[in-house]
matplotlib code that plots the C-alpha trace (Angstrom):
import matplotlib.pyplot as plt

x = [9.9, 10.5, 13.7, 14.8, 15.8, 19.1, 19.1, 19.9, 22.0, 20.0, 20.6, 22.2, 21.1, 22.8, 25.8, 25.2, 21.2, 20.4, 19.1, 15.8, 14.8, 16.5, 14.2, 11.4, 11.5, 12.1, 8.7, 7.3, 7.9, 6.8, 3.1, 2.6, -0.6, -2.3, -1.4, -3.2, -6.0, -6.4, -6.5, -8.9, -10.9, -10.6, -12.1, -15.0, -15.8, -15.6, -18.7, -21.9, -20.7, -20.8, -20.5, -16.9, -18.1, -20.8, -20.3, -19.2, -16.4, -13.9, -14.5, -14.9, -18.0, -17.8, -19.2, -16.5, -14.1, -15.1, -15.3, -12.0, -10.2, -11.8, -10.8, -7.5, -6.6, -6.2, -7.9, -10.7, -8.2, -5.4, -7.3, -8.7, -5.0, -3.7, -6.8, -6.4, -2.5, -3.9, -5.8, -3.0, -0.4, -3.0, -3.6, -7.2, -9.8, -13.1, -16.1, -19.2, -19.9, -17.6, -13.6, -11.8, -8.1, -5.7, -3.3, -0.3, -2.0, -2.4, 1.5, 2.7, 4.2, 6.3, 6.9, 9.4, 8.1, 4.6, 5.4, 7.9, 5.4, 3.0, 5.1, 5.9, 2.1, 2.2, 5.0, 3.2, 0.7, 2.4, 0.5, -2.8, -1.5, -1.1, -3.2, -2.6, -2.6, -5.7, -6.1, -3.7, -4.7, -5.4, -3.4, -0.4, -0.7, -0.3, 2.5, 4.7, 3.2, 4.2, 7.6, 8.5, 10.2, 12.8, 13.4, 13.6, 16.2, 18.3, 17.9, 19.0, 22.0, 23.0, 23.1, 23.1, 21.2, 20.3, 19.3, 16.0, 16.8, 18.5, 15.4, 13.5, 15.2, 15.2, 11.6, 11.2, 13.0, 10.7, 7.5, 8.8, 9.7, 5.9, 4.4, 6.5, 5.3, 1.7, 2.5, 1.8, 4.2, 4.2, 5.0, 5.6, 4.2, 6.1, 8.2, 7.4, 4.3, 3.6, 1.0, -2.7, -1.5, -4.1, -1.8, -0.7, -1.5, -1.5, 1.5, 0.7, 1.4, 2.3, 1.4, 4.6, 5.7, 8.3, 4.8, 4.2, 7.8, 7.3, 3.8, 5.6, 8.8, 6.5, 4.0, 7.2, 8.4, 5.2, 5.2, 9.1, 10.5, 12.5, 13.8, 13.0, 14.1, 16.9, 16.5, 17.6, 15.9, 17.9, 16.3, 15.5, 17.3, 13.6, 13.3, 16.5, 15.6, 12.1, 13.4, 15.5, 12.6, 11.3, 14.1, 15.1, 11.4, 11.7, 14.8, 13.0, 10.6, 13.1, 14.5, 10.9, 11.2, 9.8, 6.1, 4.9, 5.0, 2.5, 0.5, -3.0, -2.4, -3.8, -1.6, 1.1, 0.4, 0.4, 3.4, 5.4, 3.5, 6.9, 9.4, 11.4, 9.8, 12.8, 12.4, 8.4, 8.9, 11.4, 8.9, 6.0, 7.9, 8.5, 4.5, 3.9, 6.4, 4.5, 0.8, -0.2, -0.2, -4.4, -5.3, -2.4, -4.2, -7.0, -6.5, -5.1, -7.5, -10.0, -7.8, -7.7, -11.6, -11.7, -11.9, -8.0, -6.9, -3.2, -3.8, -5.5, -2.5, -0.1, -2.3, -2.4, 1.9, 1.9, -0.1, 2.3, 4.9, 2.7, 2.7, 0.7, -1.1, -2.7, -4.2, -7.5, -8.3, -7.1, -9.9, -12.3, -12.4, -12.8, -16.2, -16.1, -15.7, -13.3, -10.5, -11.2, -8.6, -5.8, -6.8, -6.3, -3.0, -1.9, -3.0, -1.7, 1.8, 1.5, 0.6, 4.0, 3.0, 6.0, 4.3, 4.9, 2.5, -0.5, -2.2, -2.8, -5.6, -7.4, -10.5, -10.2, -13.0, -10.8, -8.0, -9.4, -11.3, -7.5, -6.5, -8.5, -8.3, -4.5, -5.2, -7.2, -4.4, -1.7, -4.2, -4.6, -1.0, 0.9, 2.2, 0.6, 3.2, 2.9, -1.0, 0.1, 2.5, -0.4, -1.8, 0.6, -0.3, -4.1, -4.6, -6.1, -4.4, -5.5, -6.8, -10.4, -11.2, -9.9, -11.9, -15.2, -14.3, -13.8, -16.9, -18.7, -16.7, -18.5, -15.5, -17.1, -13.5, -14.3, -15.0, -12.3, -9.5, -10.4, -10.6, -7.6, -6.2, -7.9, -5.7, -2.4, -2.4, -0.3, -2.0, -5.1, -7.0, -6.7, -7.2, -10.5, -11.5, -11.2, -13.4, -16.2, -15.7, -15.7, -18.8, -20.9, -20.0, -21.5, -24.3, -25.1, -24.9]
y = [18.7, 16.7, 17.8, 15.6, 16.1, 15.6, 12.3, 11.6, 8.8, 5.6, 4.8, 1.8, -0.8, -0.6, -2.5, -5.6, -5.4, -9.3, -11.0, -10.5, -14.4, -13.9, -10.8, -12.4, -14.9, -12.7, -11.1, -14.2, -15.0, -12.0, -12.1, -15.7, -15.0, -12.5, -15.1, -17.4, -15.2, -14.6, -18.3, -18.9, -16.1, -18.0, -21.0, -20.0, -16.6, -16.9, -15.9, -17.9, -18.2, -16.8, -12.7, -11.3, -7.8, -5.9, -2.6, -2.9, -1.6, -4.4, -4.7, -8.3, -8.8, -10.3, -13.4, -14.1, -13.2, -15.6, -18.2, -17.7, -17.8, -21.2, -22.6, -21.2, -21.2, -17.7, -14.8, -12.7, -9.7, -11.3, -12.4, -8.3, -7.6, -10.5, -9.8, -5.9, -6.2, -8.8, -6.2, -3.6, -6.3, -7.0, -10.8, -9.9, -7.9, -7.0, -6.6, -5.6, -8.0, -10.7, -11.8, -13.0, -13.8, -11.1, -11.9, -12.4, -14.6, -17.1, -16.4, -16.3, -19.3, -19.6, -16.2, -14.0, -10.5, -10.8, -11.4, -8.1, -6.2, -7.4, -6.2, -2.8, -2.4, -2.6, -0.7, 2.2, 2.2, 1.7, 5.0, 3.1, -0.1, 1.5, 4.0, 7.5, 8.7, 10.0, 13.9, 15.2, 17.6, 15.5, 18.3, 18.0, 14.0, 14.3, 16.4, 14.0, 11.4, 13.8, 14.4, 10.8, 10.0, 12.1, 10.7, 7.1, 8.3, 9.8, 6.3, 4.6, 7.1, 6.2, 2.8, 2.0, 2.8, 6.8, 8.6, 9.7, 13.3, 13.5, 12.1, 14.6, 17.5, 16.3, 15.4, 19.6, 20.8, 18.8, 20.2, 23.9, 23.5, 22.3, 24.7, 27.5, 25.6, 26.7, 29.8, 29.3, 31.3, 32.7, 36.6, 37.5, 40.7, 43.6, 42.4, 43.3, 42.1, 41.7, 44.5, 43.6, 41.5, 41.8, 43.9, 41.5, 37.9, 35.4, 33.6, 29.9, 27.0, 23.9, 20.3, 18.8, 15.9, 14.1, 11.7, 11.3, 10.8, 8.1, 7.0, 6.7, 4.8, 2.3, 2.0, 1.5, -1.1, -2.9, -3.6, -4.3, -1.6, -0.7, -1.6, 1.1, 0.9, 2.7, 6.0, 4.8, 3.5, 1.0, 0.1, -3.7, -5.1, -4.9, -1.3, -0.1, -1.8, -0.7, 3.1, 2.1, 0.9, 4.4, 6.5, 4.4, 5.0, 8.6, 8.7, 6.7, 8.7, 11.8, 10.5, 10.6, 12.6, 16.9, 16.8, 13.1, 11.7, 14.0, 13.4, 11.3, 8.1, 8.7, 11.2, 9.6, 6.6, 9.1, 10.5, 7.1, 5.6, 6.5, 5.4, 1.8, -1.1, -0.5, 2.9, 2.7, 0.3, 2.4, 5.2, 3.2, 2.3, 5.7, 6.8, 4.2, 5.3, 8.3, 7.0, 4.2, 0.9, 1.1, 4.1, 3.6, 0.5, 2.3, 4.9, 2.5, 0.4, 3.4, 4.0, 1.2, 1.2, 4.8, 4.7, 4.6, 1.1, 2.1, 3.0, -0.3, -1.9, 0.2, 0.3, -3.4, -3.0, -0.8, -3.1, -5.8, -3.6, -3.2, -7.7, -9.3, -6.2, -5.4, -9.3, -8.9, -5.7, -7.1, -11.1, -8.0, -6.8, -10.1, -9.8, -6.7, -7.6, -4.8, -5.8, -9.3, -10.3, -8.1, -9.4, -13.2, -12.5, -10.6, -13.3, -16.3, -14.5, -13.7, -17.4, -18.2, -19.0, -17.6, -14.6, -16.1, -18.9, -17.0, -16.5, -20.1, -18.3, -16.7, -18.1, -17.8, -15.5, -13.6, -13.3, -12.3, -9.1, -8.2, -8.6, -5.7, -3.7, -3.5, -2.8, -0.1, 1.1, 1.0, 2.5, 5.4, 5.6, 3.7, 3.9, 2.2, -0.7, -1.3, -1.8, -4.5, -6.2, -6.5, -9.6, -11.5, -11.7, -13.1, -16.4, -17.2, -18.6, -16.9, -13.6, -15.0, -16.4, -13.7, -11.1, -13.9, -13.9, -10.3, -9.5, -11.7, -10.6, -7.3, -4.6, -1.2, -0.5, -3.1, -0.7, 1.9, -0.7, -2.8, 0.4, 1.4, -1.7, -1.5, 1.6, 0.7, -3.0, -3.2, -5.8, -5.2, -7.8, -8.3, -4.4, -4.9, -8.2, -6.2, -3.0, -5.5, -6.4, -3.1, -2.3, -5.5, -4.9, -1.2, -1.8, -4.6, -7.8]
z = [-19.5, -16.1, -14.3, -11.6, -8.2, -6.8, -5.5, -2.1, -1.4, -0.1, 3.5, 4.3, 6.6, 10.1, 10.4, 12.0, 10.8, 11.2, 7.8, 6.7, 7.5, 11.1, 11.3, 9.9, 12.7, 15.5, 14.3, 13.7, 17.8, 18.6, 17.2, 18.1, 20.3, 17.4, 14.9, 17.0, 18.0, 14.1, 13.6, 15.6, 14.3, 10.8, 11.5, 14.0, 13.0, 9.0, 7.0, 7.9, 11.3, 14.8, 14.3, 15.7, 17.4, 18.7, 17.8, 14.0, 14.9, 15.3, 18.9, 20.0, 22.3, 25.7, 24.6, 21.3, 24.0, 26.9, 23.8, 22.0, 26.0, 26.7, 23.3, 24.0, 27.1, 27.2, 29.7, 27.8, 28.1, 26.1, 23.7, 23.3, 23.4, 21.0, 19.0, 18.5, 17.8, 15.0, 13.3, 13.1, 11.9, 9.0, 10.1, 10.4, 8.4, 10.0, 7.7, 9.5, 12.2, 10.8, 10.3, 7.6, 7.5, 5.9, 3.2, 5.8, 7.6, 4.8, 3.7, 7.5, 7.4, 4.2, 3.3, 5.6, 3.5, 4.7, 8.2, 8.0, 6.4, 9.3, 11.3, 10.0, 10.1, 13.6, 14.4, 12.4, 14.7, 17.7, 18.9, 18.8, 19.9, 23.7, 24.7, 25.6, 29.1, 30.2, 30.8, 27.5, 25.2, 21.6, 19.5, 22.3, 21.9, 18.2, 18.1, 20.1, 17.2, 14.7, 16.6, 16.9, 13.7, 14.7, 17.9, 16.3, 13.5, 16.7, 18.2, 15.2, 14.5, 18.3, 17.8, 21.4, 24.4, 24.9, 28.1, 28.0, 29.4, 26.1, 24.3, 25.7, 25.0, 21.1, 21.5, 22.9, 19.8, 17.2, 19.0, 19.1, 15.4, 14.7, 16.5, 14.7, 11.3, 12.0, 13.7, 17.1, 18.5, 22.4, 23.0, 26.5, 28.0, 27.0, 23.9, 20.4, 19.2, 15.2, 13.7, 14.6, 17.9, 20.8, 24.0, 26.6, 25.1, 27.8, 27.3, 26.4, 28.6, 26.6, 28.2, 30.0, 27.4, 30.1, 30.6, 26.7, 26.1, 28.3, 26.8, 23.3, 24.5, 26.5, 23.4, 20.8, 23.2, 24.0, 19.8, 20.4, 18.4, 21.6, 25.0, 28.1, 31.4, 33.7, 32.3, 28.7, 25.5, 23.0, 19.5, 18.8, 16.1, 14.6, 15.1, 13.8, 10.7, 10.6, 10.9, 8.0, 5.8, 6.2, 5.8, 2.9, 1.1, 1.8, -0.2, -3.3, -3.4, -3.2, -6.4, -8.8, -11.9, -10.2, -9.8, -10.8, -7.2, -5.8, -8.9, -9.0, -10.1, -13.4, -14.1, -12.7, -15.5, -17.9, -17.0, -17.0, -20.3, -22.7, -20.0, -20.3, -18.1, -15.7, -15.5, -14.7, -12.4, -10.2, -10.7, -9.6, -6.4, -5.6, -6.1, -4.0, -1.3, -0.7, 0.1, 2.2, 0.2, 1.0, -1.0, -3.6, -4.7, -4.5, -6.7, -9.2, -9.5, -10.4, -12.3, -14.2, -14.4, -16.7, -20.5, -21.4, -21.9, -22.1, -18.0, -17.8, -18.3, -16.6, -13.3, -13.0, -13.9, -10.9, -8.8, -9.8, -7.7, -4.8, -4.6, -2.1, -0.5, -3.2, -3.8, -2.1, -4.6, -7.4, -6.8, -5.7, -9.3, -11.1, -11.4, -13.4, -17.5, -18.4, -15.0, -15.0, -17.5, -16.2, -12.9, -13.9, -15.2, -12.3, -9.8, -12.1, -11.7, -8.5, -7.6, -9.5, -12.9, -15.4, -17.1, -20.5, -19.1, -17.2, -20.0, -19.9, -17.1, -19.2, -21.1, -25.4, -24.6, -22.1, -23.9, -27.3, -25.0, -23.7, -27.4, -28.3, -25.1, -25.7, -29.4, -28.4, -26.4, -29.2, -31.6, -29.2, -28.2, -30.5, -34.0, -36.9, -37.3, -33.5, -34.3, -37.4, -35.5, -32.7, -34.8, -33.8, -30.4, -31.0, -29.4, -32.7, -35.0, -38.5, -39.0, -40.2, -36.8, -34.9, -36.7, -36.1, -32.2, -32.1, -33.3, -30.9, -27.8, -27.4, -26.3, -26.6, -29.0, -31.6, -34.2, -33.7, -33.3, -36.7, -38.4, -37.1, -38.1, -41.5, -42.3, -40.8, -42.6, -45.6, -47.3, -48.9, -48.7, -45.6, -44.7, -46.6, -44.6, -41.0, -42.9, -43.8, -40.0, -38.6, -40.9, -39.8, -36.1, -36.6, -38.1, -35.7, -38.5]

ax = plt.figure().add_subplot(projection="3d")
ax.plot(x, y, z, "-o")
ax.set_aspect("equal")
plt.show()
């Protein structure tokens, strides 16, 4: 049986947090060259047109450079700049040698979550939007990566501007406290040494992190998380909300039932299948907390692809909690028989079709495949007046032409689920109606 945790109390948003839409269009000023770097990159470097990089590796060549700067107005560098912020704030998705516009790109303008959640994807990878100083050890560079988090909670805790001296000395204490995590402690000559020790280790000589203190403060204010300058740092309105984003989905995810949250998402699916709709959902956004939006849809979607149809269903729920990210998987899949209906309906709603309406998406053919995919799913994981009442929900409207359709709709369930069907149904006739069924669709007539 599941215990849960104690549940931490959610943080609150800062007091005097501006409104999400005053947010969204501070964020919205703020990206105004990769927005238009990335719509440039829509119309001229599309599929069937000019290729973007030279390298495969999202790296603009000199000439799509000196082009998009002339077209622009713009010096080759910017555009490098506004172009490589573009990809980190998801405006732009490189495939090979060509560009296609990201989701928030196409919402940019009319929806104020996309453009936040553009902008959270930058400010999580403010460490690659400025690079490191040169001559640093990588593993002392990622520790101050690592260490970070902390620092930004202090500076959200502060709520006004904090010497960096003091920052620093935070920033000391959060890289001792990693290095003691994997055991790299420092004995000097002479002191006790643990059994097996090696006489007189040399003691070590961490890098000095005043100049990747710095390096961090200048790379969270260059994606405007911060102001830096005077000896002091101050989080943006931006930032302070951004840190509570984070600190508020670590506290969701605190509050999943022991265990299911570091689960696969199979399992996880499994484990939420007898919970209420509210109660999945909340569960859902917790799993998702705890992974990077990428592989969560990712996982769910294979998922969704194995032999259960009850996860079927409750993938595509959970991808309904993930929203817009998740909308270049989902069209991905359409293509494949056994997602394609679940992936109509979940783009109909998500295009803003009331979900008593989108199955208005689907073909008769469609919909009479979901009808047995979910039957297949109750029969497995249901009760047998579950399965009965299951009829009613056939787009057909008696149970003759359903059992016709059915038969010609080829699910690789048919057979189990009118048997199934054939022993839960009270009424005899009809029971023996969906056995002939069964029995012609096994033996091929």
């Amino acid at each position: 049986m599941n215990q849960r945790r104690p549940r931490r109390p959610a943080p609150r948003p800062p007091e005097g947090t501006p409104a999400p839409a005053e947010l969204a269009r501070t964020a919205r000023t703020r990206l105004t060259g990769p927005v238009r770097v990335a719509r440039w990159a829509d119309g001229a470097l599309g599929p069937g047109k000019d290729a973007a990089t030279a390298d495969g590796k999202a790296t603009l060549s000199d000439a799509t450079a000196a082009r998009a700067g002339a077209d622009l107005g713009l010096s080759p560098d910017q555009i490098r700049a506004d172009w490589d912020t573009a990809r980190l704030a998801g405006l732009v998705e490189v495939h090979g040698d060509s560009a296609r516009p990201g989701w928030r790109l196409r919402a940019w303008d009319r929806d104020d979550s996309a453009v936040l959640r553009g902008w959270v994807a930058l400010f999580d990878a403010w460490s690659l939007a400025h690079p490191e100083p040169r001559g640093h050890e990588p593993a002392a560079v990622a520790e101050v990566v690592s260490a970070m988090p902390q620092v930004l909670s202090f500076l959200q805790l502060s709520a006004g501007p904090v010497p960096v001296d003091q920052l620093l000395d935070l920033l000391r204490q959060r890289v001792t406290e990693l290095r003691t995590e994997r055991c790299e402690l420092t004995y000097e000559p002479g002191a006790a040494r643990p059994t097996g020790t090696p006489p007189d280790p040399a003691p070590a000589d961490p890098a000095p992190l005043e100049p990747l203190l710095d390096w961090a403060l200048g790379a969270l204010a260059s994606v405007g998380a911060l102001t830096y300058g005077g000896g002091q740092a101050t989080l943006t309105p931006l930032g302070s909300w951004a840190v509570w984003v984070k600190l508020e989905q670590i506290c969701v995810a605190a509050q999943s039932p022991a265990g299911n949250i570091e689960r696969p998402a199979e399992d996880m699916l499994r484990g939420c299948a007898q919970l209420r709709p509210n109660a999945a959902r909340a569960e859902y956004r917790a799993w998702l907390a705890a992974r990077p939006v990428g592989s969560a849809v990712t996982e769910l979607i294979g998922a969704a692809r194995g032999e259960d149809a009850l996860l079927r269903g409750l993938a595509f729920e959970a991808l309904r909690v993930v929203g817009a990210p998740a909308e270049p998987d989902v069209r991905a899949v359409l293509d494949e028989p056994a997602l394609r209906p679940y992936a109509l309906l979940w783009l109909a709603e998500h295009d803003g079709v009331d979900p008593e309406d989108a199955h208005e998406a689907l073909t008769r053919e469609e919909a009479t495949w979901l009808w047995v995919d979910t039957a297949a799913a109750v029969a497995d994981h249901g009760e047998a007046p579950m399965l009965v009442r299951h009829l009613e929900a056939a787009v057909q409207p008696t149970v003759p032409q359903l059992l016709d359709e059915v038969r010609a709709v080829g699910h690789p369930r048919t057979v189990q689920v009118l048997v199934a069907l054939a022993a839960a149904h009270p009424d005899p006739a009809l029971a023996k109606a969906v056995r002939r069924a069964a029995f012609q669709v096994h033996t091929g007539g």
